[in-house]
C-alpha positions as CSV (number, residue, x, y, z in Angstrom):
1,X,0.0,0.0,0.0
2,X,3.1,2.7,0.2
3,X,3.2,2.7,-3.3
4,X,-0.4,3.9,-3.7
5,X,0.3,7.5,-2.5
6,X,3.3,7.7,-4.2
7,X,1.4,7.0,-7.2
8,X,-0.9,9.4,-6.7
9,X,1.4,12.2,-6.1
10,X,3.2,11.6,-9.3
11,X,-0.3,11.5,-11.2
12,X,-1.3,14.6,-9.4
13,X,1.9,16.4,-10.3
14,X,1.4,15.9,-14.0
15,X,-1.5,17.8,-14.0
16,X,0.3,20.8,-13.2
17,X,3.3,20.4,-15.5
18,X,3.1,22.0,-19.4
19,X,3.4,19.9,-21.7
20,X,5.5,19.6,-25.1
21,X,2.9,20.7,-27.9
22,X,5.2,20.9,-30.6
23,X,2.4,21.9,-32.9
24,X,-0.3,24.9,-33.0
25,X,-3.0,24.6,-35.1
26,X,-4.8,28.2,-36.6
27,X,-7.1,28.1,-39.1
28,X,-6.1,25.4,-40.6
29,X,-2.5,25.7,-41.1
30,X,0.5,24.1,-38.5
31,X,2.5,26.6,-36.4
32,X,5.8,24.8,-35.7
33,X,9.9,25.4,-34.6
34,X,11.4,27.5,-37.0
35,X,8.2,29.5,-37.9
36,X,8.5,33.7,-37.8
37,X,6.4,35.7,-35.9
38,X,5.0,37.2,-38.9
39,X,3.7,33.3,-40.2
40,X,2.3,33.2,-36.5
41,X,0.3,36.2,-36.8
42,X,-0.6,35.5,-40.6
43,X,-2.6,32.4,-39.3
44,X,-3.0,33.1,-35.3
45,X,-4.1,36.9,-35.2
46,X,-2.7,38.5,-32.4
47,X,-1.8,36.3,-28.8
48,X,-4.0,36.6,-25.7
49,X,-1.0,37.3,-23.8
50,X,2.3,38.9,-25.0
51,X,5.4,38.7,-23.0
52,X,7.3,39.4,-25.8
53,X,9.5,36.2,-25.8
54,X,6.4,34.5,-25.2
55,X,2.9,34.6,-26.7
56,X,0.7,33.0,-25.5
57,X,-3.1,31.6,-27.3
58,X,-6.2,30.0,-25.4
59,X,-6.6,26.3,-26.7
60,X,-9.3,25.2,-24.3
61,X,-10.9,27.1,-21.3
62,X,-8.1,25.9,-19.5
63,X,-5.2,25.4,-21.6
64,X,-2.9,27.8,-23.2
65,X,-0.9,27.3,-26.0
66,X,2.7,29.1,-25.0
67,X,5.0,29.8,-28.2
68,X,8.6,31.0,-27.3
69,X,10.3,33.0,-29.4
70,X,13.8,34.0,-29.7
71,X,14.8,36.3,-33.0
72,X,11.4,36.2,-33.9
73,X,11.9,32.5,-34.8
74,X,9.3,29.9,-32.3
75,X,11.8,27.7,-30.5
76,X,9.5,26.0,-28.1
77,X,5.6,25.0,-28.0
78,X,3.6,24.2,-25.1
79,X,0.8,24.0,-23.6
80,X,0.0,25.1,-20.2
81,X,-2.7,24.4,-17.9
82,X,-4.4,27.9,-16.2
């Protein structure tokens, strides 16, 4: 039975860890690495939240979508439980 709550602190710690997205998806078209700000605002309109190095888009009413950016390039997606 000790390996119960262990179990379920793991299971409740992944709830409030982002995850790896690696994708966003805007009207149609895939937001990925290597894409430009400009291409992200072409399909994704402007973010909810901008950070600057960060935008950030609502996926779900509880998820956001974070895209980092460094020179103007995305380097990192993920999404982020709020």
């Amino acid at each position: 039975m000790r390996g119960i709550p262990t179990l379920l602190a793991i299971a409740l710690a992944g709830f409030t860890m982002s995850a790896n997205a690696e994708v966003l998806r805007c009207k149609g078209q895939i937001i990925e690495q290597g894409d430009s700000r400009v291409r992200v605002l072409e399909h994704c309109g402007e973010p909810e939240v901008d950070e600057g190095a960060r935008w950030y888009y609502r996926k779900a009413n509880d998820v956001m979508t974070v895209l980092h950016f460094e020179a103007d390039k995305v380097t990192f997606i993920e999404d982020e439980r709020i």
